[in-house]
C-alpha positions as CSV (number, residue, x, y, z in Angstrom):
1,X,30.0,-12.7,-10.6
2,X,27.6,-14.6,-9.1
3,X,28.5,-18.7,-7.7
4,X,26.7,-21.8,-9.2
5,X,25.0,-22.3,-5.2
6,X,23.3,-18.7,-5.6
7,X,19.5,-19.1,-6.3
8,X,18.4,-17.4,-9.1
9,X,17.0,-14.0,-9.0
10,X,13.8,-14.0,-9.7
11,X,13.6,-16.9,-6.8
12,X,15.3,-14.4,-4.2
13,X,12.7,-11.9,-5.2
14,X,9.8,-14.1,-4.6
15,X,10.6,-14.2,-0.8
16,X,10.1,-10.5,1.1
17,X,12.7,-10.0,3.6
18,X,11.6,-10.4,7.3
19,X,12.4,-7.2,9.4
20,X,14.4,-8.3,12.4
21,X,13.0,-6.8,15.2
22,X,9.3,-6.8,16.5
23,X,9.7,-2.6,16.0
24,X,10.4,-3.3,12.6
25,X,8.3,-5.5,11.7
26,X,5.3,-3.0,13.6
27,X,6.9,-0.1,11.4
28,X,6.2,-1.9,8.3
29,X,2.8,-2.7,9.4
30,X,2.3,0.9,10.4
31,X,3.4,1.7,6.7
32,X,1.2,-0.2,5.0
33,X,-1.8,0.5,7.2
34,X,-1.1,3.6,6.6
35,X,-0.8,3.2,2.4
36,X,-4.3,1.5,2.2
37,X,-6.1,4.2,4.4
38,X,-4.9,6.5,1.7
39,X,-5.4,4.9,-1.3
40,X,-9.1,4.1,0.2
41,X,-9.1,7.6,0.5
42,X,-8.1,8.6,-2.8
43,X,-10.8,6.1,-4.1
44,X,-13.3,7.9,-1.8
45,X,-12.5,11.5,-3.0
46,X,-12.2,10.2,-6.7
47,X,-15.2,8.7,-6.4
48,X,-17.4,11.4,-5.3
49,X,-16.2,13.4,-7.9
50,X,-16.5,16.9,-8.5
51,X,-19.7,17.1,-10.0
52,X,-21.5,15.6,-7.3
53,X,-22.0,18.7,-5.9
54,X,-25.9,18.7,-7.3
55,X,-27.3,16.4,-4.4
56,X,-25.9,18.8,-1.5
57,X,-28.0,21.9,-3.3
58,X,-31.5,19.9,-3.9
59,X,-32.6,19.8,-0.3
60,X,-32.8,23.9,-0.5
């Protein structure tokens, strides 16, 4: 049961949690860093595609 001086929930959602430490808050970092490099490389892969093969043979 929750008391009448608890914010609501949606309003403790809307603020992230601040890792304690400076090695926390570097692992997060690391994490994230780490997320976009993939997904960038995802986007990479999907955008080349797998029938973009054709340019690679033309020079021959």
């Amino acid at each position: 049961m929750r008391s009448p001086s608890d914010p609501p929930h949606s309003e403790k959602s809307r603020k992230p949690q601040r890792p304690a430490s400076r090695d926390d808050r570097l692992k997060a970092a690391l994490k994230a860093n780490m997320a976009r490099r993939k997904a960038q490389a995802r986007a990479r892969t999907a955008e080349d595609g797998p029938g973009d093969d054709l340019d690679e043979t033309e020079g021959d």
